[in-house]
C-alpha positions as CSV (number, residue, x, y, z in Angstrom):
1,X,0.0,0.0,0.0
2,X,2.9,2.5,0.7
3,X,3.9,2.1,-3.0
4,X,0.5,2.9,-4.1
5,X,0.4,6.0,-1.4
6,X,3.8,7.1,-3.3
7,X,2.3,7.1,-6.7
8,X,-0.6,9.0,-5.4
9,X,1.5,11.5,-3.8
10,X,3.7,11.9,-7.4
11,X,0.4,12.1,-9.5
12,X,-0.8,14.8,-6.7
13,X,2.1,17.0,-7.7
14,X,1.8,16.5,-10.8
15,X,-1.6,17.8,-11.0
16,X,-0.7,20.6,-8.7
17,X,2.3,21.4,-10.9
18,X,-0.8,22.0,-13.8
19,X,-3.3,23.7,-11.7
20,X,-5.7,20.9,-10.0
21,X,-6.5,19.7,-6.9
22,X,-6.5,16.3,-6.4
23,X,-9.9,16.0,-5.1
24,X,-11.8,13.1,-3.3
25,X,-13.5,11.9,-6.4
26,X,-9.8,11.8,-8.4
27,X,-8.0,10.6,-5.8
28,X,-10.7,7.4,-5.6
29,X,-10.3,7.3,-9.5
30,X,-6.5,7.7,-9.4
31,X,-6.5,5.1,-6.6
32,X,-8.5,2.5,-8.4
33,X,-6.1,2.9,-11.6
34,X,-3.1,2.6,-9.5
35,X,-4.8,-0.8,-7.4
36,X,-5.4,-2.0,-11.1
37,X,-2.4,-1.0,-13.3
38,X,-2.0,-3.9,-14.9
39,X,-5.4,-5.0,-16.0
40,X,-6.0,-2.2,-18.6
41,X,-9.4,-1.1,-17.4
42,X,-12.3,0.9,-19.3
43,X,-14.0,3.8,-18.1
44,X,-16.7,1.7,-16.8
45,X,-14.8,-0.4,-15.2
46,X,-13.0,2.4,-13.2
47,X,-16.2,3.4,-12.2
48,X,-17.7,0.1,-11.2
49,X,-14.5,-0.1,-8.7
50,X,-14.9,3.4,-7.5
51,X,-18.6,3.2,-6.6
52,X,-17.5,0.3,-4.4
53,X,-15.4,2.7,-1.9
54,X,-17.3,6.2,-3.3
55,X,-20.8,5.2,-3.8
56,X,-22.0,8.5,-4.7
57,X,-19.8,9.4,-7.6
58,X,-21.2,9.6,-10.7
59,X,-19.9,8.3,-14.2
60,X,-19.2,12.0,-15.8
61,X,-17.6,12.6,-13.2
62,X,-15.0,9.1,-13.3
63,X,-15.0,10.4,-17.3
64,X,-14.2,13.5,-16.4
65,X,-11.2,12.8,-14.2
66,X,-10.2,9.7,-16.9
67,X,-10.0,12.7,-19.9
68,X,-8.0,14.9,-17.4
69,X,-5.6,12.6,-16.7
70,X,-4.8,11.5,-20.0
71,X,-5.0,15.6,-21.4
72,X,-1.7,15.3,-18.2
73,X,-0.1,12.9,-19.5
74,X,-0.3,10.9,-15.9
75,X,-2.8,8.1,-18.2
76,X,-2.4,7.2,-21.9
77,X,-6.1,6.4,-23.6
78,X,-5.0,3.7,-25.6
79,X,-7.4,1.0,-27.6
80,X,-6.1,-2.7,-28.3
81,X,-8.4,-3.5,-30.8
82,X,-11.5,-4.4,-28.8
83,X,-13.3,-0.5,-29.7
84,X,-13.0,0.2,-26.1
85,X,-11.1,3.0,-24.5
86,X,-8.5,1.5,-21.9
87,X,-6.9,3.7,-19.7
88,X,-3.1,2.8,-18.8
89,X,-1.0,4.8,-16.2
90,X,2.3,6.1,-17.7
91,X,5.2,5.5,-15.6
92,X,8.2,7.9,-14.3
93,X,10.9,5.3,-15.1
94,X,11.0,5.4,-18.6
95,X,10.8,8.4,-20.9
96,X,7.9,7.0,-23.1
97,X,5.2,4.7,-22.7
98,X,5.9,1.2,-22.5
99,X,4.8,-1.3,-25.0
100,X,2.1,-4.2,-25.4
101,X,1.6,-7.6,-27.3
102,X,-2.0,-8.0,-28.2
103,X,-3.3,-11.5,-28.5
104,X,-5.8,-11.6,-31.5
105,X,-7.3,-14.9,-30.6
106,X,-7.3,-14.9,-26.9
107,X,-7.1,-11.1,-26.0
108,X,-4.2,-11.3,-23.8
109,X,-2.4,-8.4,-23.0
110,X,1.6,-8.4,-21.9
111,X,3.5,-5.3,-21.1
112,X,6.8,-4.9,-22.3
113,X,8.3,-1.9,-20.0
114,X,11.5,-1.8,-21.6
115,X,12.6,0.6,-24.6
116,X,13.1,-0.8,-27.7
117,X,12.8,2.4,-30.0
118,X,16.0,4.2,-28.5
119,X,18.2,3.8,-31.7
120,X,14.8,4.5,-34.0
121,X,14.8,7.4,-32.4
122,X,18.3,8.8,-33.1
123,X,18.1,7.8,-36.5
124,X,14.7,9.6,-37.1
125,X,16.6,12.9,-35.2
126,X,20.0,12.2,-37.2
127,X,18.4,11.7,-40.7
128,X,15.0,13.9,-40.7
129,X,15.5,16.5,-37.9
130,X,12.5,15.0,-36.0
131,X,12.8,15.2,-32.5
132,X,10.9,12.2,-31.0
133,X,8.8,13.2,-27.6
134,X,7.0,10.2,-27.4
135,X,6.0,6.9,-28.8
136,X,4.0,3.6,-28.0
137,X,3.9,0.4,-30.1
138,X,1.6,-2.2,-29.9
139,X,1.9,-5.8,-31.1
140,X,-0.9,-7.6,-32.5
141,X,-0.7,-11.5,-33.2
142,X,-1.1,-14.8,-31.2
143,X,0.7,-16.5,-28.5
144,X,2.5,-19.9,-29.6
145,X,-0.4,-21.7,-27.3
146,X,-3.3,-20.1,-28.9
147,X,-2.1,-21.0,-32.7
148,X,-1.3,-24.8,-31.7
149,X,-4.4,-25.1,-29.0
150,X,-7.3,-22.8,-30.9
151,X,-7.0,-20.8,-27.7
152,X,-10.7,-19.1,-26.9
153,X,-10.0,-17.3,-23.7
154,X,-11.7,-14.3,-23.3
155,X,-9.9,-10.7,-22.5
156,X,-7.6,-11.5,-19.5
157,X,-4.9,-9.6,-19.1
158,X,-1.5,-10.9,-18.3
159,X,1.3,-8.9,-17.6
């Protein structure tokens, strides 16, 4: 829990540093993203979990909150595929956001925090003057067990 409490506190300046409070209703939003990082949830499902410890906050309010974030930079509003909006908190060890493997036949999700792009990057400065300030790359294919088993799982995340 402290590690979540440190998180909090970082995302608290950050909104601070931009001009918002970090109010009740974000802070149980925040909280719920930070309890959940790795499943990738939707708005709806941020709100289902907050309405469990904030029972009177309403939906705009958890879409609200969601769009702020991500307009911060402290969320990325990313879509694997599915046509629903995901919400997946950035993190402060790495200059860009991290990638993901999408499993088209079982729906799996894996994280891959490390930087791959790094030399892209420098090539794209060196040999067209473009300065890179962020990037995310997402695979999309299946896992060796899906193509030999006919995998059907449904959407579980897996980190």
């Amino acid at each position: 829990m402290a590690a979540i409490d440190d998180q909090l506190t970082k995302i608290n300046k950050q909104l601070l540093s931009k001009g918002y409070k970090l109010t009740s209703q974000r802070e149980a939003t925040v909280r719920v993203l930070l309890e959940y990082e790795q499943d990738h949830l939707s708005a709806e499902e941020v709100f289902m979990l907050v309405r469990e410890v904030y029972p009177d906050i309403g939906l705009a309010t958890v879409y609200r909150t969601l769009e702020l974030l991500a307009e911060l930079h402290i969320v990325e509003k990313m879509n694997f595929g599915d046509g629903v909006a995901r919400f997946d908190l950035r993190s402060d060890e790495n200059a860009h956001m991290h990638h993901h493997l999408i499993c088209t036949v079982c729906g799996r999700l894996k994280e891959i925090k490390e930087d791959w792009l790094g030399e892209l990057e420098e090539r794209l400065a060196r040999e067209y003057g473009f300065a890179v300030t962020d990037h995310r790359l997402e695979f999309t294919g299946t896992y060796g067990n899906c193509q030999r088993e006919g995998c059907k799982r449904a959407n579980k995340a897996v980190s």
